[in-house]
gemmi code that builds the backbone of each chain (N, CA, C; Angstrom):
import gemmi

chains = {
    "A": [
        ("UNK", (78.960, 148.083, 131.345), (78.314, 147.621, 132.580), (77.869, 146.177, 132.409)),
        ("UNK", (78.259, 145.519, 133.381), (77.883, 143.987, 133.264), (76.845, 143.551, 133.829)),
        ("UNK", (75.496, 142.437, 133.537), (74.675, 142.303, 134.368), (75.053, 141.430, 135.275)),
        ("UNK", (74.014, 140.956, 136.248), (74.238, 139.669, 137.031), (74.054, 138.752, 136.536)),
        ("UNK", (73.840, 138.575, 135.444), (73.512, 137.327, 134.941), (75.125, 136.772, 134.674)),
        ("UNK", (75.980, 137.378, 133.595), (76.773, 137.441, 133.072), (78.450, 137.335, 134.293)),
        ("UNK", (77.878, 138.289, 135.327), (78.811, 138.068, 136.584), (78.537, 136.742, 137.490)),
        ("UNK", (77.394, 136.145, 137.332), (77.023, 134.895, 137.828), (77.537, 133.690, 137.113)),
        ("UNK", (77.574, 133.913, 135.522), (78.476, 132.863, 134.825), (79.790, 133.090, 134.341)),
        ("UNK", (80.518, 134.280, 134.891), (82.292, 134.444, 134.493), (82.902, 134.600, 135.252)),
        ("UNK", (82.279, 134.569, 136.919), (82.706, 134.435, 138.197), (82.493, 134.292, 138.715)),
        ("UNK", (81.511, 133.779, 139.594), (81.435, 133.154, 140.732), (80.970, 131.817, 140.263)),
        ("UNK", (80.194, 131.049, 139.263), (80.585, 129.557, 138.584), (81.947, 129.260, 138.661)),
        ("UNK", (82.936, 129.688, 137.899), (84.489, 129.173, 137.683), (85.302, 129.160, 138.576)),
        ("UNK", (84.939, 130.208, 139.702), (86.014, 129.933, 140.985), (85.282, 129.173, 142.114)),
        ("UNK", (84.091, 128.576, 141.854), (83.582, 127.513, 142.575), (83.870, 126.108, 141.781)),
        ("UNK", (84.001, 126.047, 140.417), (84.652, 124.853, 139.498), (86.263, 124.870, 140.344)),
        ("UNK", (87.097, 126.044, 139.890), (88.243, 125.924, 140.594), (88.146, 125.494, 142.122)),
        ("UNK", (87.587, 125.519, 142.516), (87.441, 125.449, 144.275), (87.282, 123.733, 144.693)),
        ("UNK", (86.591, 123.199, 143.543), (86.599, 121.733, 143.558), (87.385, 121.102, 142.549)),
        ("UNK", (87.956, 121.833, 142.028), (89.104, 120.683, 141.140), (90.704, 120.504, 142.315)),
        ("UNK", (90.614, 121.727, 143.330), (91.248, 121.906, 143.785), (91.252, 121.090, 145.011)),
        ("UNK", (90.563, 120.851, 145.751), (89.841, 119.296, 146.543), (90.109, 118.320, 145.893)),
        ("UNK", (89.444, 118.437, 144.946), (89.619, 116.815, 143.984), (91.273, 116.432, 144.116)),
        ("UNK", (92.290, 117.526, 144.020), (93.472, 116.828, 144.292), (93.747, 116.556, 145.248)),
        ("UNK", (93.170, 117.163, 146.880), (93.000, 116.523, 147.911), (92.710, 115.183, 147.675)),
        ("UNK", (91.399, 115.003, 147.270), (91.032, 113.855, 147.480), (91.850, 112.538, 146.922)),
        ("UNK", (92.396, 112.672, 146.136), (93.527, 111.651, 145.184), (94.866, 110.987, 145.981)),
        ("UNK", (95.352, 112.397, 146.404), (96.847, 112.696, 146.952), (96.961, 112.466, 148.618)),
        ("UNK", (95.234, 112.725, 149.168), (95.401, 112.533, 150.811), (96.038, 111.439, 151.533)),
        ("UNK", (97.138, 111.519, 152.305), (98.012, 110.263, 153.087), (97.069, 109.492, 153.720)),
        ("UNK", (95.483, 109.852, 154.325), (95.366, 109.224, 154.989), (93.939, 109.020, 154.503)),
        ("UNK", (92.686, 108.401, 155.274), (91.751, 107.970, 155.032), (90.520, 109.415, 155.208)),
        ("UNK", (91.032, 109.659, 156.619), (90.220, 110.905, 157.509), (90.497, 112.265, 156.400)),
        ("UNK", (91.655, 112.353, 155.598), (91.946, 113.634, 154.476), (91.031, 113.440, 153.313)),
        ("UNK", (90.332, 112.037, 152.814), (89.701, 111.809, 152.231), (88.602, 111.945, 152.872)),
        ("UNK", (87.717, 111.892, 153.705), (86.555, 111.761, 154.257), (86.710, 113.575, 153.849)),
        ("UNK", (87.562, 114.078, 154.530), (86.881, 115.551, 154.923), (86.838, 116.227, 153.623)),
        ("UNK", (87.630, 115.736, 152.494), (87.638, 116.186, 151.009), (86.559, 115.733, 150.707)),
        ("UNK", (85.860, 114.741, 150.865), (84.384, 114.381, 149.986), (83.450, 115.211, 150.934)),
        ("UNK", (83.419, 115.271, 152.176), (82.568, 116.709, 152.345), (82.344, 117.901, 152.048)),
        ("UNK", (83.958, 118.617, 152.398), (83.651, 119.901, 151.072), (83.157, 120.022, 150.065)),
        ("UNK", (83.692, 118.783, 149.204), (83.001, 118.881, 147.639), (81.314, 118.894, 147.692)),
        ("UNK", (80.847, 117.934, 148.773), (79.338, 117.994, 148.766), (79.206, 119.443, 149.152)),
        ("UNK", (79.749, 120.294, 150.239), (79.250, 121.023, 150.339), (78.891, 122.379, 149.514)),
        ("UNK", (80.479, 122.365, 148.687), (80.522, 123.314, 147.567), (79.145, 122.793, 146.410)),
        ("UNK", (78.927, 121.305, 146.465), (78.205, 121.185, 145.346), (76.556, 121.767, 145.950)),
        ("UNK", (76.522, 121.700, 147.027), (75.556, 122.834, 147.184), (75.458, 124.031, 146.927)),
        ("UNK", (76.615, 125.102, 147.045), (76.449, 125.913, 146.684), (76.561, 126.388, 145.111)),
        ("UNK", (76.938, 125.397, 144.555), (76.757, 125.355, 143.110), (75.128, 125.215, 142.680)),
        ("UNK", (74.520, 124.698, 143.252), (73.486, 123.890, 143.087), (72.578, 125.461, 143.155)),
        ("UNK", (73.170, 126.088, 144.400), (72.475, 127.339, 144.864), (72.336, 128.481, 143.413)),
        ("UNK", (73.566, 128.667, 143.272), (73.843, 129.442, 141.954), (73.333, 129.049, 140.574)),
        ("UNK", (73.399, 128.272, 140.815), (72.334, 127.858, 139.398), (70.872, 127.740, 138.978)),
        ("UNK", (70.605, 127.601, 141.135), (69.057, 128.162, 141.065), (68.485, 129.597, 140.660)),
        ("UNK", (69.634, 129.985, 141.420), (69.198, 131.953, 140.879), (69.621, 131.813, 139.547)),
        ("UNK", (70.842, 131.529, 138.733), (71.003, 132.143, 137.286), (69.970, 131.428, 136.537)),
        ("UNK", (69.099, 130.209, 136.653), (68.003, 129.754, 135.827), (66.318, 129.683, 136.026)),
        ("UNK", (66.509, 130.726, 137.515), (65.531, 130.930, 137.721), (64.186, 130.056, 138.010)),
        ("UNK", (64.948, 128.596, 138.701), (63.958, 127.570, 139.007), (64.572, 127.181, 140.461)),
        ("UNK", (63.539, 127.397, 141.005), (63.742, 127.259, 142.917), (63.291, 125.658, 143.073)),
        ("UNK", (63.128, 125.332, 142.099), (63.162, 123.341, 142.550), (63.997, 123.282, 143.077)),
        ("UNK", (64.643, 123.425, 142.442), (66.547, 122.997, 142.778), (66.643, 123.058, 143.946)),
        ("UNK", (66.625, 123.823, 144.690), (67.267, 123.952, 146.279), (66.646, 122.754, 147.252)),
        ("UNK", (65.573, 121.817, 146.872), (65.354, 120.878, 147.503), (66.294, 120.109, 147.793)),
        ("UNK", (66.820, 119.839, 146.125), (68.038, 118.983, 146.408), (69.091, 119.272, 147.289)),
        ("UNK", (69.657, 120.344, 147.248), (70.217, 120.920, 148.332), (69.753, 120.496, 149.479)),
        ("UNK", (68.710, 120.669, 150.317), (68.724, 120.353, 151.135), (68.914, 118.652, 151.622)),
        ("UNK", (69.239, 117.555, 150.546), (69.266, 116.312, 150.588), (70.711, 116.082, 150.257)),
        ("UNK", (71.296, 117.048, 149.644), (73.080, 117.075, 149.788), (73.662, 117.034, 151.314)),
        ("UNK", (72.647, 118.299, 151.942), (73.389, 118.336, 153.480), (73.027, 117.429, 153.912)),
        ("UNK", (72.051, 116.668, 153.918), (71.328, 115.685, 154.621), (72.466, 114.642, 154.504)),
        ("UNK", (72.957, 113.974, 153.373), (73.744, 113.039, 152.489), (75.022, 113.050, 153.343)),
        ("UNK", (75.647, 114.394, 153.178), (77.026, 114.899, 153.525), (77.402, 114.638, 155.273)),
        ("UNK", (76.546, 115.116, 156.070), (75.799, 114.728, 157.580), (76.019, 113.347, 157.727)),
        ("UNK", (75.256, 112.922, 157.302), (75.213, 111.290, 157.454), (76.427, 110.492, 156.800)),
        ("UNK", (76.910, 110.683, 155.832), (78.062, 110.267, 155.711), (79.547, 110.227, 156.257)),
        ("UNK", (79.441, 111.668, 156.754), (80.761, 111.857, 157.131), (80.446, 111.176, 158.875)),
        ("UNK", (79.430, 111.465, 159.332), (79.242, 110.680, 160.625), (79.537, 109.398, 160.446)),
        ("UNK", (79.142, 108.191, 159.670), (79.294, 107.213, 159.436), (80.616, 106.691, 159.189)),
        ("UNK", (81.774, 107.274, 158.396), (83.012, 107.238, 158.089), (83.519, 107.238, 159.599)),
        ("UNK", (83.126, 108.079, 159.933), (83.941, 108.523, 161.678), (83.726, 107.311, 162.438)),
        ("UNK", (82.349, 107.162, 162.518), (82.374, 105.770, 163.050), (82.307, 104.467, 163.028)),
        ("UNK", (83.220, 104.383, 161.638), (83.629, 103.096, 161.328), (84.907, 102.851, 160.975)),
        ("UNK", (85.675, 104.109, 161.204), (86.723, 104.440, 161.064), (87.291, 104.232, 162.743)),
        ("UNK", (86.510, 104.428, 163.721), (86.557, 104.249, 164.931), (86.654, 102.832, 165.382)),
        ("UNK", (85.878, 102.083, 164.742), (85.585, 100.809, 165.043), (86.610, 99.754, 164.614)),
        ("UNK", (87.044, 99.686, 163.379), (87.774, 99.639, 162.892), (89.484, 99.559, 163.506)),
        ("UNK", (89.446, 100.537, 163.837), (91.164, 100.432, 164.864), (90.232, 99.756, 166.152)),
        ("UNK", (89.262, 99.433, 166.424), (89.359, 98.380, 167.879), (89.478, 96.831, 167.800)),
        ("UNK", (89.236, 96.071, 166.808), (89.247, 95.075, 166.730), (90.714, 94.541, 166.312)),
    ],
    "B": [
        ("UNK", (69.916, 148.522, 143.061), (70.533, 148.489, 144.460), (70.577, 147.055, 144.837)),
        ("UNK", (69.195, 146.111, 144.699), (69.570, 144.943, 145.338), (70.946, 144.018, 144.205)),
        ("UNK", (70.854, 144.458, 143.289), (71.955, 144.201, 142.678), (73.150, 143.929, 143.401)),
        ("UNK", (73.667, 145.633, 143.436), (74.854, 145.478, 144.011), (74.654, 144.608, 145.393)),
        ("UNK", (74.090, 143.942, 146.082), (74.037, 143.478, 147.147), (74.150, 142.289, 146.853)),
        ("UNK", (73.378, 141.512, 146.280), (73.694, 140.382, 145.298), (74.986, 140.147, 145.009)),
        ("UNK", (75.821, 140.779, 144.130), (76.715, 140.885, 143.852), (78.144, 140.547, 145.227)),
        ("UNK", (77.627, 141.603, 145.727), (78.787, 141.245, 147.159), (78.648, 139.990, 147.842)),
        ("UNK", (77.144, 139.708, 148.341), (77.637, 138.184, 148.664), (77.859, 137.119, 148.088)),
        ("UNK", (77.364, 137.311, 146.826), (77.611, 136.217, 146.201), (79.265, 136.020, 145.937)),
        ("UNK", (80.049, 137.418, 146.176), (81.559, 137.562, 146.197), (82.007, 136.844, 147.419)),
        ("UNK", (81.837, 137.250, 148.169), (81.673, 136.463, 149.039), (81.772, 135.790, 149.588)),
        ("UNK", (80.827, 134.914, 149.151), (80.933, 133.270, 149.588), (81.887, 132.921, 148.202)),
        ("UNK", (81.567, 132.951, 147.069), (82.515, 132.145, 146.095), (83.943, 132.374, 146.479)),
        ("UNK", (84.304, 133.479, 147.251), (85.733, 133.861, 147.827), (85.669, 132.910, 149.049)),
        ("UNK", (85.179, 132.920, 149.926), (85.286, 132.085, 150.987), (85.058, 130.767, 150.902)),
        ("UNK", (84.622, 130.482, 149.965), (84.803, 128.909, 149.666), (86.060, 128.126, 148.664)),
        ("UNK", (86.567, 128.977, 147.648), (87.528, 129.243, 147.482), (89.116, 129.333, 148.276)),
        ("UNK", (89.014, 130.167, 149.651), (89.664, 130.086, 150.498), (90.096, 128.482, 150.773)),
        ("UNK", (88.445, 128.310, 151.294), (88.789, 126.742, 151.753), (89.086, 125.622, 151.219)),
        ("UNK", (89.132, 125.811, 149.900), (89.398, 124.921, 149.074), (91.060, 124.792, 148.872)),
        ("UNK", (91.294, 125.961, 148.617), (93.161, 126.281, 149.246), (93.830, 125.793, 150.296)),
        ("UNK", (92.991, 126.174, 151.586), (93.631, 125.654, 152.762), (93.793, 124.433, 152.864)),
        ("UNK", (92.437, 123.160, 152.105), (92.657, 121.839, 152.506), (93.771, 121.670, 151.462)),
        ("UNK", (94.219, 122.074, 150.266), (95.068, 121.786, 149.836), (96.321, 122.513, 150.164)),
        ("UNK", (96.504, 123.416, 150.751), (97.918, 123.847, 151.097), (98.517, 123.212, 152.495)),
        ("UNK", (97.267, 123.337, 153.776), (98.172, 122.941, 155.199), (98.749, 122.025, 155.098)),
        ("UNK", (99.549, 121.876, 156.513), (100.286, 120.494, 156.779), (100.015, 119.530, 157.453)),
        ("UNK", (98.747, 119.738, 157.715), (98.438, 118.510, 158.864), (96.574, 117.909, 158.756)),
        ("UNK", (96.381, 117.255, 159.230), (94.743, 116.865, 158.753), (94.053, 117.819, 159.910)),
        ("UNK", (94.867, 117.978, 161.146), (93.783, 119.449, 162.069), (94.134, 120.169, 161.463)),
        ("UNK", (94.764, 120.813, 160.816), (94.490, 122.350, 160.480), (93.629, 121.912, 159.325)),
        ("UNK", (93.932, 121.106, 158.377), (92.918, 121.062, 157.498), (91.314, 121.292, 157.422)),
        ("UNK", (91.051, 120.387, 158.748), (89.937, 120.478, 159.132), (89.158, 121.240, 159.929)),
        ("UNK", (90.293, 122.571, 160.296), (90.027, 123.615, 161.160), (89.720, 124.272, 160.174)),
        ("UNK", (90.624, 124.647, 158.871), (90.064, 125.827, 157.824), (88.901, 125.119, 156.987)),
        ("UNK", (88.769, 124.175, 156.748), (88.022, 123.448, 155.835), (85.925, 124.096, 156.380)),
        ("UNK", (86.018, 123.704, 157.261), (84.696, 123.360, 157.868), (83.999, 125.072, 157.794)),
        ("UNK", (84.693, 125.760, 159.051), (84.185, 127.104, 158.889), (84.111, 127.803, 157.504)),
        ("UNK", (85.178, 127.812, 156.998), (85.275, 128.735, 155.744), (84.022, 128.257, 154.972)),
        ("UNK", (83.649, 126.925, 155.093), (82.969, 126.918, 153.191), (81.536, 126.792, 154.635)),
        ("UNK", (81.256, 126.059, 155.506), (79.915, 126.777, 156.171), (79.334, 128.331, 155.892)),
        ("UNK", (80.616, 129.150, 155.766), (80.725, 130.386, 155.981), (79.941, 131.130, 154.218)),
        ("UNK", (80.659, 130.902, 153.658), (80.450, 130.275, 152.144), (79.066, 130.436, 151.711)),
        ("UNK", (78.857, 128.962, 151.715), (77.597, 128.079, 151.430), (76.283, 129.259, 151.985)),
        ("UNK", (76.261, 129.441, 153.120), (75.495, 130.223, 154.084), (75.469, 131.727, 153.126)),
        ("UNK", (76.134, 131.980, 152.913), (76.164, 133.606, 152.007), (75.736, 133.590, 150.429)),
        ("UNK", (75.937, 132.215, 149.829), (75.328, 132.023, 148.701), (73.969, 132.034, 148.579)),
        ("UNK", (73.250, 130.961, 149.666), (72.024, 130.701, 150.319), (71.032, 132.063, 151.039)),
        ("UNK", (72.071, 133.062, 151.510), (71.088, 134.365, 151.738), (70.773, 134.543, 150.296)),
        ("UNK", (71.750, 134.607, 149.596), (71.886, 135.332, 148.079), (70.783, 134.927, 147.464)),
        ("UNK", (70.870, 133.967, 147.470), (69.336, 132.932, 146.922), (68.067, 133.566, 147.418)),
        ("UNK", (68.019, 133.499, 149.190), (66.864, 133.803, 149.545), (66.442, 135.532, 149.217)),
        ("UNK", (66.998, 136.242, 148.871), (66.572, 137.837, 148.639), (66.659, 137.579, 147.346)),
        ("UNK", (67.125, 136.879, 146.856), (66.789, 136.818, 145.026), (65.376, 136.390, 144.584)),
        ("UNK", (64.932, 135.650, 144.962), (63.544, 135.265, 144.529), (62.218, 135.317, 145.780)),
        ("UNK", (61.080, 136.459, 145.433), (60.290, 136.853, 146.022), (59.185, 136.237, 146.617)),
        ("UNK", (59.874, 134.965, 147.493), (59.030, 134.095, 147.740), (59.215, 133.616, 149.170)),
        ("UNK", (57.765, 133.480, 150.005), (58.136, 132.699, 150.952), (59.013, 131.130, 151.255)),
        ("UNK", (58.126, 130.568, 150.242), (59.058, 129.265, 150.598), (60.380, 128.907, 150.031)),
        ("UNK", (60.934, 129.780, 149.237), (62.225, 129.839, 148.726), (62.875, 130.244, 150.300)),
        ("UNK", (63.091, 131.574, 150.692), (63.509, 131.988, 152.129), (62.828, 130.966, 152.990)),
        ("UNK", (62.284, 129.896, 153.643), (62.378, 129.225, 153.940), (63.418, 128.187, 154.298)),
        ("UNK", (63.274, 127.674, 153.180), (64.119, 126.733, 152.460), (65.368, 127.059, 152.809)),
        ("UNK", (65.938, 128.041, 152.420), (67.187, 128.724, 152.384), (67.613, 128.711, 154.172)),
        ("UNK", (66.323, 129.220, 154.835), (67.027, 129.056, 156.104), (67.380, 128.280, 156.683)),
        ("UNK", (66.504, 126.788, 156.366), (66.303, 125.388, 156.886), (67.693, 125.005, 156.363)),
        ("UNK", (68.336, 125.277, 155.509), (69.533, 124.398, 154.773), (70.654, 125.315, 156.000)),
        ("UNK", (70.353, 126.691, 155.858), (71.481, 127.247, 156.942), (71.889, 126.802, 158.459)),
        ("UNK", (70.606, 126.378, 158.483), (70.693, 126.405, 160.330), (70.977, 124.719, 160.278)),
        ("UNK", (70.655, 124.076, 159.026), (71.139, 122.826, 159.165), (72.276, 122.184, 159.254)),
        ("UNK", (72.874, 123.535, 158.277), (74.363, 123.316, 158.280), (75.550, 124.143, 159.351)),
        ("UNK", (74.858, 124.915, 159.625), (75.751, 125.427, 160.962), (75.296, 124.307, 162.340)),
        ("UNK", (74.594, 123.769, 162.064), (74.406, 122.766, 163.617), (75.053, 121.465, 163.285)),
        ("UNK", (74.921, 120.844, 162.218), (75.861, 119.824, 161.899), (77.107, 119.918, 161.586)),
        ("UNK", (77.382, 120.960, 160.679), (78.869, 120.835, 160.329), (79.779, 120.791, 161.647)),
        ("UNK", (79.902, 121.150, 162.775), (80.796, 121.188, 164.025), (80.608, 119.257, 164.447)),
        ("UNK", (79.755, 118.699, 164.641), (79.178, 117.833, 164.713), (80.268, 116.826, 164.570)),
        ("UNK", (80.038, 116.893, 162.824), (80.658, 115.989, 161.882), (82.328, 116.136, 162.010)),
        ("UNK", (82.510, 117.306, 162.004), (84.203, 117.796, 162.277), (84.523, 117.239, 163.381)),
        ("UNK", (83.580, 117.221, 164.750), (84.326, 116.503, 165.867), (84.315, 115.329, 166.109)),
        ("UNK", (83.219, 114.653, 165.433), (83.746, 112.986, 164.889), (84.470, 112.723, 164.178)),
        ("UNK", (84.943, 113.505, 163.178), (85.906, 113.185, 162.362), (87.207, 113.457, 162.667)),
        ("UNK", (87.449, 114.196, 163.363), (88.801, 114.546, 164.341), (88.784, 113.637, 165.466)),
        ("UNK", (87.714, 113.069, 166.098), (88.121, 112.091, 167.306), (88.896, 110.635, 166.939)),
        ("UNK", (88.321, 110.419, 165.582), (88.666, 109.185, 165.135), (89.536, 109.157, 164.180)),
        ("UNK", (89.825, 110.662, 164.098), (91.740, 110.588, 163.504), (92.496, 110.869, 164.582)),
        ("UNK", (92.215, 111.181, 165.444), (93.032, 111.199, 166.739), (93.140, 109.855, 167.676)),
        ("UNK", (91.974, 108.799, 167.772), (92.093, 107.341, 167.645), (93.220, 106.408, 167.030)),
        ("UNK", (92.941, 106.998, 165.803), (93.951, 106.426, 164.783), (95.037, 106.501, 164.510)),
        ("UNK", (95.264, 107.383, 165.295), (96.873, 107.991, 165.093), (97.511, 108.781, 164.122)),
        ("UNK", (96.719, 109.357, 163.655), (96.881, 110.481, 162.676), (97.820, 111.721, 163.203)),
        ("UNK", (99.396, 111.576, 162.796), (100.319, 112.329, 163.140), (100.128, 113.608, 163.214)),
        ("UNK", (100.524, 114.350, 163.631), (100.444, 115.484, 164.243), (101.768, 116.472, 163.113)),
        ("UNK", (101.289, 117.801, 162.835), (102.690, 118.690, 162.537), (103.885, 118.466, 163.094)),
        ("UNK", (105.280, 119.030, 162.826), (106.016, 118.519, 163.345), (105.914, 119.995, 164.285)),
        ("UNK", (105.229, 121.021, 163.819), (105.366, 122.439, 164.617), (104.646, 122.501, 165.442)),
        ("UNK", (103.730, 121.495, 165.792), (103.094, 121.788, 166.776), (103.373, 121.959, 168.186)),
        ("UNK", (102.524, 122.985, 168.825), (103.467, 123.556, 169.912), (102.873, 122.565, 171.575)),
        ("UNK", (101.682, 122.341, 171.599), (100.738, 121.595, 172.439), (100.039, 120.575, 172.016)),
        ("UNK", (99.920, 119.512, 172.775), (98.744, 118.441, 172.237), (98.432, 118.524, 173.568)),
        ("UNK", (96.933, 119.019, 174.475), (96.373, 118.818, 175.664), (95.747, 117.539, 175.843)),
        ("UNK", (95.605, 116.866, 174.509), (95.352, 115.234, 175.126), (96.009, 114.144, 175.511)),
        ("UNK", (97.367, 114.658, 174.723), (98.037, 113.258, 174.911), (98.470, 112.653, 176.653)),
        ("UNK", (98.372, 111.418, 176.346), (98.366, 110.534, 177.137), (96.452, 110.379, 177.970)),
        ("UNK", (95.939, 111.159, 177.889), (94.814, 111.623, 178.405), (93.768, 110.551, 178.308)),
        ("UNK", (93.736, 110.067, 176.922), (92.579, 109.418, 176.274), (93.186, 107.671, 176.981)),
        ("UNK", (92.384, 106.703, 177.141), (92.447, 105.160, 177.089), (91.962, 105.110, 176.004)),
        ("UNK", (93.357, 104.106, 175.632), (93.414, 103.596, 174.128), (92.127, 102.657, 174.141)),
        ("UNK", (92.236, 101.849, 174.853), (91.390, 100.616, 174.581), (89.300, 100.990, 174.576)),
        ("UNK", (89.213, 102.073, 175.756), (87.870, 101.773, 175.566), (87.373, 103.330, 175.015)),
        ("UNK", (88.697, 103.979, 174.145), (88.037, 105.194, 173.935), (87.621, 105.984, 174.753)),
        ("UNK", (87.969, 106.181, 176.212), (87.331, 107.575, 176.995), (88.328, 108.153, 177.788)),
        ("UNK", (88.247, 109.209, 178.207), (89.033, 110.265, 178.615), (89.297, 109.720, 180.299)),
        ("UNK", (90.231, 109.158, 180.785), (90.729, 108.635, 181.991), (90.461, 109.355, 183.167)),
        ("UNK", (89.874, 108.505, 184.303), (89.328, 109.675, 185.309), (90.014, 109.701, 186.549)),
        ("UNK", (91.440, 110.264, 186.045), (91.737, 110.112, 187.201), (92.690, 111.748, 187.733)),
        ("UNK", (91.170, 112.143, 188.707), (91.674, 114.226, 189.008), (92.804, 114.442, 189.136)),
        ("UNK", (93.599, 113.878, 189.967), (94.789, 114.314, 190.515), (95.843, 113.817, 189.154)),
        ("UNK", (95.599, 113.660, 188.139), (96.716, 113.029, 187.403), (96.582, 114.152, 186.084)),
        ("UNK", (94.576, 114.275, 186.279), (94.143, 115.199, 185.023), (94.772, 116.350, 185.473)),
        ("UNK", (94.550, 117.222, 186.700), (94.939, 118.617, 186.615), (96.025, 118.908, 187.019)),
        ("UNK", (96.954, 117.874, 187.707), (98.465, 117.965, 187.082), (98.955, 117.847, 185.894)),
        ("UNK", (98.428, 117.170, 184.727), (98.794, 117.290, 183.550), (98.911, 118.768, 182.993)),
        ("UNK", (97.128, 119.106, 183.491), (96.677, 120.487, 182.346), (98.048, 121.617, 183.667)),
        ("UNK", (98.094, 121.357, 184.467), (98.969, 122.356, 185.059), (100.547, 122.493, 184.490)),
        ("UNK", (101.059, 121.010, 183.574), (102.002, 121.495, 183.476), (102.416, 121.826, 182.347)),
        ("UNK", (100.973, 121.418, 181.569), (100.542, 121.969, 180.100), (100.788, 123.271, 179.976)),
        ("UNK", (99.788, 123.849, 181.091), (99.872, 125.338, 181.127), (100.993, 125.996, 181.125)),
        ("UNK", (102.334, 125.815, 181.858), (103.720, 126.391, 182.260), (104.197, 126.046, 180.914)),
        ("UNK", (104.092, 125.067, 180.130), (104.935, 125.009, 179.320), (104.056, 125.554, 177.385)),
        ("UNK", (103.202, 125.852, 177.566), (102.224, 127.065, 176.901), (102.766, 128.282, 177.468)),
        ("UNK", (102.853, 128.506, 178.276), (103.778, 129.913, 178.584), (105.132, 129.874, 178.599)),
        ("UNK", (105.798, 129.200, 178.480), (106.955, 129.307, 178.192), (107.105, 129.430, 176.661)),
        ("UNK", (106.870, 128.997, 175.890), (106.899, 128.975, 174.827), (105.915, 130.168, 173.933)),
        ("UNK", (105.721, 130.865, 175.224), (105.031, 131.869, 174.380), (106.175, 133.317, 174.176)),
    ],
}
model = gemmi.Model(1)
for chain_id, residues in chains.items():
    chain = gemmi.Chain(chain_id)
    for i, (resn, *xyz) in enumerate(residues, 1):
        res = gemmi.Residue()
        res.name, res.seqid = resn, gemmi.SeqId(i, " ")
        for name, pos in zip(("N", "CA", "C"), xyz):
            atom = gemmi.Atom()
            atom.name, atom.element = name, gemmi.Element(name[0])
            atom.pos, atom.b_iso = gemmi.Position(*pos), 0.0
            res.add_atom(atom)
        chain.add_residue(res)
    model.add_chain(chain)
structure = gemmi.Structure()
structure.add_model(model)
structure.setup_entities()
């Protein structure tokens, strides 16, 4: 019988590592600018939920502040890309 | 018991974010990308974040947890439809399978807004429509 502790670090950590190495080749390989924008969001967003999981397996609820300054980050960025990415093709 | 409950969402979301991590790397086009991309790992993120909040016996942890949820289900659509308007600006090609585009010609290039002109708009979407059914 396995605990949660142990199911928290031999699976659901590594297929959230896999989940962003797997973006990351998005992000490298994307044709265009907008495939990159939306790849650096996922990754923020997954890195929240990494962030999440590591609060429960170490048992310190600081952590999730940051989280909430990832979405904050991720929000504001990807808005900003959009609209300068907009601006950009007018001139 | 809360174990096994734990356990499932935290399956869960690491599966559904996972998903989405696939889709942006498998589709063929930057909309679908950004169609599977957004929901799936919202979807995700949000199920990790309950996981969190029933894990530790605290008010301001569940708090917290909700404030990040509702933050991210109200923005993430947000951000996706700026980020799709201004790849659709840009000219960001389209599948070659695609079966409809209901905007094209629709938008003015120059000042960015949707052209107002009725009799031209709902003859378009009318013949949009016939040819969405035909092809169905």
């Amino acid at each position: 019988m396995i605990t949660l502790e142990t199911y928290f670090d031999y699976v659901i950590l590594p297929i959230l590592a896999i989940s962003v190495m797997l973006v990351f080749i998005r992000l490298f390989k994307g044709p265009s600018v907008v495939d990159r924008v939306i790849a650096l969001d996922l990754i923020i967003t997954i890195g929240i939920g990494i962030i999440t999981v590591y609060s429960i397996r170490s048992n310190q609820k600081v952590l999730l502040d940051v989280a909430i300054i990832l979405a904050l980050i991720a929000f504001l960025g990807t808005v900003a890309f959009a609209y300068y990415i907009e601006k950009q093709k007018d001139d | 018991m809360i174990k096994i409950i734990l356990a499932l969402l935290s399956t869960g979301g690491a599966l559904s974010i996972l998903f989405a991590s696939i889709g942006i790397l498998r589709m063929p086009d930057f909309y679908l990308r950004l169609s599977v991309t957004v929901k799936a790992s919202t979807l995700g993120v949000g199920l990790l974040l309950i996981c969190a909040a029933i894990m530790f016996p605290d008010v301001s942890v569940t708090t917290k947890a909700i404030a990040i949820i509702f933050f991210l289900i109200i923005t993430a659509p947000i951000a996706a439809h700026m980020i799709g308007r201004a790849a659709y600006f840009t000219g960001t090609p389209l599948w070659k399978g695609t079966v409809v585009d209901e905007l094209a010609g629709m938008y003015n290039k120059e000042t960015h807004e949707l052209e107002n002109h009725p009799d031209e708009g709902t003859d378009e979407r009318g013949n949009i429509a016939e040819t969405s059914k035909e092809t169905k």
